[in-house]
Each structure stands twice: as structure tokens, then as C-alpha cells.
N, C-alpha and C positions, 0 to 999 in steps of 0.2 A: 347530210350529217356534218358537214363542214363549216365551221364557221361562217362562211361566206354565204353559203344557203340560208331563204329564208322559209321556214316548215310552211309548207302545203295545211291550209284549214281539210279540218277532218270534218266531216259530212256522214257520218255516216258506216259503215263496213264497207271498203274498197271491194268493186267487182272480182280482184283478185286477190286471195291472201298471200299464201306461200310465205307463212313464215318461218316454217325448216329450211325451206329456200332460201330467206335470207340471211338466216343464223348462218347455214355451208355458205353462202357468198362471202360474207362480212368475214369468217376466217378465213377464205382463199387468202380475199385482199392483203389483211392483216401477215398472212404468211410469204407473200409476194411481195408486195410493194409497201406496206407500213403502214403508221397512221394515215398519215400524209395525204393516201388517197382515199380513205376509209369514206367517200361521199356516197348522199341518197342514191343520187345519179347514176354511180358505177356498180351500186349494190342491185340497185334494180335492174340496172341491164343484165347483170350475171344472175339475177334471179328470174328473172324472165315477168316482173311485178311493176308496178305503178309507184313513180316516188310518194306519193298518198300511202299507198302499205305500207313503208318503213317506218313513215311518221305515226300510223294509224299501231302500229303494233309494239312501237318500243318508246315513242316519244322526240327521245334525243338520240344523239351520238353515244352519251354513257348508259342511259337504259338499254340501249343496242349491247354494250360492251359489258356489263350486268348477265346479260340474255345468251350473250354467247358463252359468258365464262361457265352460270350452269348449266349449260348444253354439255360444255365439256366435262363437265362432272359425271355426265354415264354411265361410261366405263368403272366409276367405284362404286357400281352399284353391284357390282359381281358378286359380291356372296349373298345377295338377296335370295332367300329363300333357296340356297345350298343346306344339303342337308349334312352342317361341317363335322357332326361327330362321325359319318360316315366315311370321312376324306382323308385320305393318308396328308402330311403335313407335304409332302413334296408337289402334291399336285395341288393343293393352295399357294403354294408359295411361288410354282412357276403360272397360275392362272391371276393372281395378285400382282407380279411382276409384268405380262402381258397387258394389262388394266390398266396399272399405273402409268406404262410407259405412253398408252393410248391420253392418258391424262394427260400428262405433262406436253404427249404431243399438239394436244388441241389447245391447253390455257398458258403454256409458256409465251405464245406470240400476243395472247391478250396483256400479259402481265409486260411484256417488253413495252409493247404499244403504249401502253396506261404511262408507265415511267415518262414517257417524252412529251405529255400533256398534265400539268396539274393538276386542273378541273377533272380531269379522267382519272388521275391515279386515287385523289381523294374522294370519286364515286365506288369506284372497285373498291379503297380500304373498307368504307362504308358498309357496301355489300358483302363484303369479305366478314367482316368482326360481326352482323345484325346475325348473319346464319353461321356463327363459332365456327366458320370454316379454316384449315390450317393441315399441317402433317401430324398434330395432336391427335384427330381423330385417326389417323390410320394407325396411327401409333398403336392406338386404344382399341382399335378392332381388331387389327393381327396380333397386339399383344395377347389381348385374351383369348384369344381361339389357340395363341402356342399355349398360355399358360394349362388350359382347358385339356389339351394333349400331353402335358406332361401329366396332369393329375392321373392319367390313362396306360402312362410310362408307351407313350409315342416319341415322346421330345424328352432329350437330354435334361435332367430335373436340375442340374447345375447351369442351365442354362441362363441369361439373361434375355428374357423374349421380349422386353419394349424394345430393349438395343437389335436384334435381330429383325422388330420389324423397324425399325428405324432405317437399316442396314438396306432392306429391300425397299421400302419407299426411296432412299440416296441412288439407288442403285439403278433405278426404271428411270429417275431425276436424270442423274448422269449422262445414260444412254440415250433419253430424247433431247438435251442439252447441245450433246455433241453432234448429232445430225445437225441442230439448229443452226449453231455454229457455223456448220459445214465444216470442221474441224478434219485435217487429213490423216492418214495413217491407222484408218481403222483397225487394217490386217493386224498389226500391230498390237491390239488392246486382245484381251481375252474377251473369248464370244460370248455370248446372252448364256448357252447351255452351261458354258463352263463357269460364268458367278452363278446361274441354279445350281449347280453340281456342289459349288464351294457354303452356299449357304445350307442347303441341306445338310450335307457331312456337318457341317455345326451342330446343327440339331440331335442329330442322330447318334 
């Protein structure tokens, strides 16, 4: 995947695939050591795969980093087929928070990564804008499922519910940020429970 590497000719379907294998490798690295070592080479040792698979399933280096970033998109798939008019609002909003923060944990090291490569950041923009991906859409799906529980007088009807789901997308942001970071002093911040605590009493 390095510049320096020249792609293996594809022949074929490699005897081994493993490419959930190498999506979890390619973010270990990414989480550890950086672009920098982002190579065929070290994906496939940690994948336990053939440098031919990495090439055979993603291409490049940015098809790779494409591949990973919706891998990490998963976890917002959570209200998939939640049956949400039967959900009190606190327990979307701490299973939303849980989600996000899973989010942000797995694509904030793709989006760091991409910054420190041009050719990479303007493949992710790319991929980024073809699938209207953004914090728009979460906006637009917690927005409406609060506005949806207000009509129900679940949620405070003087409420602003894009701003409150805005509030919990910053909020899951935040918290996987500052692990990233390794930022000290956690004892210090208020816990996960207690901004749920604080965003609910809004609602309610």
C-alpha cells in the first residue's frame, strides 16, 4: 500500500481472502503507528493473507481507506429496524451515544491518517460527498425520531430536537477524541452516564 510497493498482478481470487481481516489490520495499524506504515506487507502479516489479497480486494491504498472508513460506519446502523415508537427517548439516546462513540472510535484514525496524505484525503473527500455522508444525516435521523416523540408528548414540545441530536453526535465525538488524544485528566470530566443524564432532563 506504500508508495514504494509495486501492486502484485491479480490473477485471479487469491487462495486466501480475509477481507474483514484486513479492514481490523489496516485500522489496528492506522491506530498504532499511522499512515506511515499503512503497507501491503504489514496488513497482511496482521491479517494472516497474501500481499495479492489486499491488492485483489481494495486496489490501492485509498480504496483500502474508502473500505475501512464504511466498515466503521456499522455501528450507525443501530436503529435499523428498532421498533422506535416503542422506545422511550432515554434509551435511544444512551444506545445512539454507545454507537456514535463506536463510530468515531473506528473513523477518526482514518480521517487523521487521510489529513497527512493528499492523494488520500481527496479520495475520502470523494467517497465522503458521492454517499452524502456527514453529521447531517444523524442530525436528520435523531432529529426526527425526538420530533416524532414529541408529537406523542414523550419529549419536551418546546424542545429544539436537531440541536439536541447535534448535542449527542458532539458529545460521542468528544469522548472518542479525547481517548485519541490520550488526553489526561479524565476523572476530572463528567462520566458518559452523567451527559446521558443531562441530555435526557432536556428532553423531558
Amino acid at each position: 500500500m506504500s508508495t514504494t510497493e509495486e501492486p502484485a498482478k491479480r490473477r485471479g481470487r487469491p487462495p486466501s481472502g480475509g477481507r474483514e481481516a484486513i479492514l481490523s489490520a489496516a485500522l489496528m495499524i492506522l491506530r498504532e503507528q499511522g499512515i506511515a506504515n499503512l503497507t501491503s506487507r504489514e496488513i497482511a502479516a496482521r491479517a494472516g493473507v497474501s500481499d495479492a489479497s489486499v491488492y485483489y480486494h481494495f486496489g490501492d491504498r485509498a480504496g483500502l481507506l474508502q473500505a475501512v472508513f464504511a466498515q466503521g460506519m456499522k455501528p450507525l446502523q443501530f436503529m435499523a429496524g428498532m421498533d422506535l415508537a416503542a422506545l422511550e427517548p432515554a434509551e435511544v439516546v444512551s444506545t445512539a451515544l454507545i454507537a456514535l462513540e463506536q463510530f468515531f472510535d473506528d473513523v477518526l484514525p482514518i480521517l487523521h491518517a487521510a489529513q497527512a496524505d493528499p492523494e488520500l484525503r481527496a479520495a475520502l473527500a470523494e467517497f465522503i460527498e458521492a454517499n452524502d455522508l456527514g453529521p447531517h444525516k444523524g442530525v436528520r435521523l435523531l432529529g426526527s425520531y425526538l420530533r416524532a416523540q414529541q408529537q406523542v408528548g414523550r419529549v419536551r414540545a418546546d424542545a429544539d430536537a436537531d440541536a439536541v441530536a447535534l448535542m449527542i453526535i458532539d458529545a460521542a465525538f468528544a469522548r472518542s477524541a479525547r481517548k485519541q488524544m490520550m488526553l489526561q485528566g479524565k476523572e476530572q470530566l463528567p462520566s458518559g452516564e452523567a451527559v446521558l443524564r443531562e441530555i435526557t432532563r432536556l428532553l423531558t
